[in-house]
C-alpha positions as CSV (number, residue, x, y, z in Angstrom):
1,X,78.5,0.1,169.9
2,X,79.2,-2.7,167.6
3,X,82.3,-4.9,167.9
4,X,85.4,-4.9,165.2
5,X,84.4,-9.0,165.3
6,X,80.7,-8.9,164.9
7,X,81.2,-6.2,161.8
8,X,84.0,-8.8,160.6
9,X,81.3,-11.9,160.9
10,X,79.1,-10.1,158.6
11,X,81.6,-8.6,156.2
12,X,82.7,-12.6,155.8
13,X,79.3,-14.0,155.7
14,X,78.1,-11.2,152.9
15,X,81.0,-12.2,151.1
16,X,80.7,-16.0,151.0
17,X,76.6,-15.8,150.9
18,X,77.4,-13.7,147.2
19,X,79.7,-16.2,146.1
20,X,77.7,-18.9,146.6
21,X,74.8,-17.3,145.1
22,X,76.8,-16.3,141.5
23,X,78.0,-19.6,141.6
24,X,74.7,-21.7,141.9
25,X,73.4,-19.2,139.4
26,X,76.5,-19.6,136.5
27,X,74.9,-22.0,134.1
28,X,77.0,-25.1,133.4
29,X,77.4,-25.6,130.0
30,X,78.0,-29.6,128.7
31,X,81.2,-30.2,126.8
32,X,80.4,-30.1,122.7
33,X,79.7,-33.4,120.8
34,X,81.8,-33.8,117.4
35,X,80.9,-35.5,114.4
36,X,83.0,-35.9,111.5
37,X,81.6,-37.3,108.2
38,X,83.9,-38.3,105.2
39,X,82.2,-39.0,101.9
40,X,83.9,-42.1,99.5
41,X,83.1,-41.8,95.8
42,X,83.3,-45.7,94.4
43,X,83.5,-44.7,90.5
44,X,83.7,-48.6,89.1
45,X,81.4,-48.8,86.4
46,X,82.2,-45.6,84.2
47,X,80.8,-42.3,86.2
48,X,83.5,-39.8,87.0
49,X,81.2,-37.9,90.1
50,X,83.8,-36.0,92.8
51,X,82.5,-36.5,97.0
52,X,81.9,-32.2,96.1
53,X,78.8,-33.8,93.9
54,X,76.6,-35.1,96.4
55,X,75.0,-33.3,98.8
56,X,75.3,-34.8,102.6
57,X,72.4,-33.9,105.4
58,X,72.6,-33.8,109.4
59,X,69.1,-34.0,110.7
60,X,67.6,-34.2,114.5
61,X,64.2,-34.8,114.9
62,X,63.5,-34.3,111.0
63,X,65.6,-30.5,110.9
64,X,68.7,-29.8,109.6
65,X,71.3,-29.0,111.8
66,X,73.1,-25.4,111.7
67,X,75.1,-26.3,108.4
68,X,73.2,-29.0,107.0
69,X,73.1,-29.4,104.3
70,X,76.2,-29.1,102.7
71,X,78.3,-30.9,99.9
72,X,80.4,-34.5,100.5
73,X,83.8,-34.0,101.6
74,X,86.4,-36.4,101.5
75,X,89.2,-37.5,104.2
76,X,89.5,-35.6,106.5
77,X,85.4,-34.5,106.1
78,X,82.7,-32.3,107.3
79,X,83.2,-31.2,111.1
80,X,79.6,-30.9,112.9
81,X,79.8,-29.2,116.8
82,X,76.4,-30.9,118.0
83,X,74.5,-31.0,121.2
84,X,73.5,-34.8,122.9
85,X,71.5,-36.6,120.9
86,X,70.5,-38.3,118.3
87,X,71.0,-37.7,114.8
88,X,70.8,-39.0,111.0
89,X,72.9,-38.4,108.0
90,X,71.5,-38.5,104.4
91,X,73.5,-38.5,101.5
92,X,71.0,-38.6,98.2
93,X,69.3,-40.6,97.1
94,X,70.8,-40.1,93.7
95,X,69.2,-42.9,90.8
96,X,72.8,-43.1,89.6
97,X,74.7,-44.2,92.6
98,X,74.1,-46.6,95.8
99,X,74.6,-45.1,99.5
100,X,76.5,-47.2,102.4
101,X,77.0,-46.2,106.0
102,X,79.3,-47.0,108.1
103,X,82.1,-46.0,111.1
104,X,80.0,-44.8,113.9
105,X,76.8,-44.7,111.9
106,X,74.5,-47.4,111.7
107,X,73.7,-49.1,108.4
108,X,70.9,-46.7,107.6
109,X,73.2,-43.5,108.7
110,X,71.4,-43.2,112.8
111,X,74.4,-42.0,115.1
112,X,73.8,-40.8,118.6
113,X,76.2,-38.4,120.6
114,X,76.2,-38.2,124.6
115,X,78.0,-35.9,126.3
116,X,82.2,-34.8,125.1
117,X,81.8,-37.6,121.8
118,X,83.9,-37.4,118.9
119,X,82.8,-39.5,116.2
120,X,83.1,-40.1,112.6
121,X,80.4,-40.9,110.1
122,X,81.8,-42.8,106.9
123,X,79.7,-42.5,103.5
124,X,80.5,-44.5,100.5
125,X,78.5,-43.9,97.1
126,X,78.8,-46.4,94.5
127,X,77.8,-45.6,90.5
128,X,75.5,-48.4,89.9
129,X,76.7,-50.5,86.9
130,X,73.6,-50.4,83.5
131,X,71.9,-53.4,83.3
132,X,71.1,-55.0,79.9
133,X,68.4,-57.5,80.1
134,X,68.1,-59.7,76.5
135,X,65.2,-61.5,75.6
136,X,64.8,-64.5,72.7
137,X,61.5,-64.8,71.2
138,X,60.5,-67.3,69.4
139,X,57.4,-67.2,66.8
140,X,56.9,-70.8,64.6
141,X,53.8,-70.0,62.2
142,X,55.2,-71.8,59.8
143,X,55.9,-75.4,61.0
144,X,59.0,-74.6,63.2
145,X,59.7,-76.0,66.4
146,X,62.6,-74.7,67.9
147,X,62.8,-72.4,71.2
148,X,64.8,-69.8,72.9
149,X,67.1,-71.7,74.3
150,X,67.8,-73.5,70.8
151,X,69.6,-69.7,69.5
152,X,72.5,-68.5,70.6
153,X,73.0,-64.4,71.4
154,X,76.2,-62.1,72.0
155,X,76.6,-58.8,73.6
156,X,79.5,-57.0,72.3
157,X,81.6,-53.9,72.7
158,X,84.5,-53.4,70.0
159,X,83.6,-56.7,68.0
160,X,84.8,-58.6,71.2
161,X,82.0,-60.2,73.4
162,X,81.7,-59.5,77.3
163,X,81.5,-61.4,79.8
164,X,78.6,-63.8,79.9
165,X,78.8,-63.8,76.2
166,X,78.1,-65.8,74.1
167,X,75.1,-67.3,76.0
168,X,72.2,-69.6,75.4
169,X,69.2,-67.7,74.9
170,X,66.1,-66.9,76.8
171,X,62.3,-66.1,77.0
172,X,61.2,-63.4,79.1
173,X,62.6,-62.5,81.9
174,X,65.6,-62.7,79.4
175,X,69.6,-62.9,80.2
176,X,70.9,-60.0,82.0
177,X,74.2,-58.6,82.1
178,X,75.7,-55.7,84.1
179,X,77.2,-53.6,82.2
180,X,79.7,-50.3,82.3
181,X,78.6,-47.2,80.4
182,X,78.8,-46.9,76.7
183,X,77.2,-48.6,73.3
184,X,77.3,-52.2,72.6
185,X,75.8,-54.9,70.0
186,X,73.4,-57.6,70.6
187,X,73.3,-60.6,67.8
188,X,72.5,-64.1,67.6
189,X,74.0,-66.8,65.8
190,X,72.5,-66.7,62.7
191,X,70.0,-69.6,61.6
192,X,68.6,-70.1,58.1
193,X,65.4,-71.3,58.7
194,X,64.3,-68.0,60.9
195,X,64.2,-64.3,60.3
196,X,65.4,-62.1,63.0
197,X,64.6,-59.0,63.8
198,X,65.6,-56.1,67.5
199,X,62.9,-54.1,69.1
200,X,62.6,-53.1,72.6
201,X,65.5,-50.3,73.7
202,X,67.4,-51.9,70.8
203,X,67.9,-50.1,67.1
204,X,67.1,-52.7,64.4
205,X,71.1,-53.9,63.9
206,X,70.7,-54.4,67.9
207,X,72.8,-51.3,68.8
208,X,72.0,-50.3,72.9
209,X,73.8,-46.9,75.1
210,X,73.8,-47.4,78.0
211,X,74.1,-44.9,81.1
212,X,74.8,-45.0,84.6
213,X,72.3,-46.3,86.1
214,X,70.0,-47.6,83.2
215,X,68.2,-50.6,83.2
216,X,67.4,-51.6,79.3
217,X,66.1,-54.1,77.3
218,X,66.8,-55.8,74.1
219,X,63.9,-58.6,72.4
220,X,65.4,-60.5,69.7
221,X,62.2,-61.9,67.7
222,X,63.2,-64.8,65.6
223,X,59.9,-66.0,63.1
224,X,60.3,-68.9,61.6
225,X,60.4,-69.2,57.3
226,X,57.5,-69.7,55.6
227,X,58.5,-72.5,53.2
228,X,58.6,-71.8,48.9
229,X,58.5,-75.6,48.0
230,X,55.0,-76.7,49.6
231,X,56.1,-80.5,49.5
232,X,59.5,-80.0,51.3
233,X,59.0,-77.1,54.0
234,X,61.9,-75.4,56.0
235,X,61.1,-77.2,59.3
236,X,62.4,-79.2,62.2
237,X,65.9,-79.1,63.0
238,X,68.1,-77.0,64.9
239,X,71.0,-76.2,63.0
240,X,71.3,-74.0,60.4
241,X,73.9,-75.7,58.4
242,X,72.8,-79.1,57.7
243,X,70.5,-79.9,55.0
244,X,67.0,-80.7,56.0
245,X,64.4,-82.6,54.2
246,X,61.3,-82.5,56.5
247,X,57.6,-83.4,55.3
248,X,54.7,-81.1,56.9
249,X,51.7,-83.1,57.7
250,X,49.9,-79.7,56.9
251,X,50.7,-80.6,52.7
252,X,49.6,-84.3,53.0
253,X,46.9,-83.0,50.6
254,X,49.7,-81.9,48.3
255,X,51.3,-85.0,48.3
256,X,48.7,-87.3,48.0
257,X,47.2,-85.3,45.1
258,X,50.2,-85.0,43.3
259,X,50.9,-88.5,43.2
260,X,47.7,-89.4,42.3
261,X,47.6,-87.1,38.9
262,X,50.8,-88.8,38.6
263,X,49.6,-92.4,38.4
264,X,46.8,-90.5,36.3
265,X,49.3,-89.1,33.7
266,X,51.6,-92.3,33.7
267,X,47.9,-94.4,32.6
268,X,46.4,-91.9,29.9
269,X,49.7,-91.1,28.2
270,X,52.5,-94.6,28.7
271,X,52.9,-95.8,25.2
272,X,50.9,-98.5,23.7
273,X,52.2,-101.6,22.3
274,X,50.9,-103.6,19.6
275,X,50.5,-107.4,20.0
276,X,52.4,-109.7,18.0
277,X,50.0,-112.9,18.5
278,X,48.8,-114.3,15.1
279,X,45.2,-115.1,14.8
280,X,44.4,-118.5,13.8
């Protein structure tokens, strides 16, 4: 007959072995990772685009993660529930605005999470400012000798001019200035002794628009004037309100013939005089 203590034993020891048996079976599960990620819109050079606008990624290993991707949210942000590891955060690209990382993302948007993390991700999108660039050309066909640097340009918005304005000009690569969105004018001082004339992204008054994100340019062709007195050409000089008097060594010909069928005339047609000597 079996004991009251042995059946007690092996009630106890059934008991504990089940415990410990559901117990090493229970899978553990590790504490959940956060990641927060606010999205900044910088809107400093005319674009009016809301965080809502861009579209923000969460990637591991190449895949989205469950609600990736989604739109930008600002403070307090998008709230991720991620497993360890290590993760990247896109926002773009977009042609019309720059993306920074920064918080506890790296500089190219990397984060890693170990295990019970709560970390924030911090995006900032910037609208990248037009860019003009203006370029002086200089054609002398005609005897001139001045350069780009010898004209003098304006960009201008509202008859005023902007900054960098007025400015020597330039050959290619050109002058360039950064711009917000809208239309503006591009002259140059005018000179007398040069025809100008816009091509490039310019209209023929020099009238540009620019967008968010454009990168234009203006060429400002100035050809020198061909002269309508052969003897006393429109060259030399560089300002365009003094008189100038130049000779072009191209019309020496002119010169030298026309002084000689001068001297030519003055002998076959001065007036002749009679002599008043008396003849013995």
């Amino acid at each position: 007959m079996i004991s009251t203590a042995k059946v007690r034993s092996f009630v106890l020891y059934l008991v504990f072995s089940l415990l410990f048996f559901f117990s090493a079976s229970t899978p553990t599960h590790a504490a959940p990772n956060i990641l927060n990620i606010i999205t900044t819109v910088v809107n400093d050079s005319g674009n009016t685009w809301n965080p809502s606008d861009f579209s923000v990624s969460v990637k591991k290993d190449g895949q989205n993660v469950s609600g990736s991707p989604s739109p930008g949210t600002a403070s307090p942000g998008k709230r991720y529930t991620l497993e360890a590891g290590s993760y990247v955060v896109i926002a773009g690209p977009y042609e019309k605005y720059s993306s920074s990382y920064g918080g506890d993302c790296s500089s190219d948007g990397q984060i890693s999470l170990s295990s019970n993390e709560n970390k924030t991700c911090l995006i900032t999108t910037n609208d990248i400012p037009p860019r003009l660039n203006v370029i002086v050309s200089v054609i002398n066909d005609n005897g001139g000798t001045l350069s780009a640097s010898n004209f003098t340009i304006h960009v201008k918005v509202g008859g005023a001019d902007l900054a960098g304005s007025p400015t020597s000009g330039k050959d290619s690569p050109g002058t360039l200035f950064e711009l917000n969105r809208g239309t503006f004018i591009v002259s140059e001082d005018v000179n007398r002794l040069y025809t100008q004339s816009f091509s490039g992204d310019c209209d023929t008054n020099g009238n540009v628009t620019l967008s968010i994100g454009d990168i234009k340019t203006c060429i400002i062709v100035n050809d020198d004037n061909a002269s309508t007195i052969p003897l006393f050409p429109n060259t030399g000089g560089t300002s365009n309100t003094e008189p100038i008097f130049c000779f072009n060594r191209n019309n020496l010909t002119w010169i030298f013939a026309t002084i000689i069928l001068g001297f030519m005339g003055y002998l076959n047609f001065r007036p002749h005089t009679k002599s008043t000597k008396k003849v013995p």
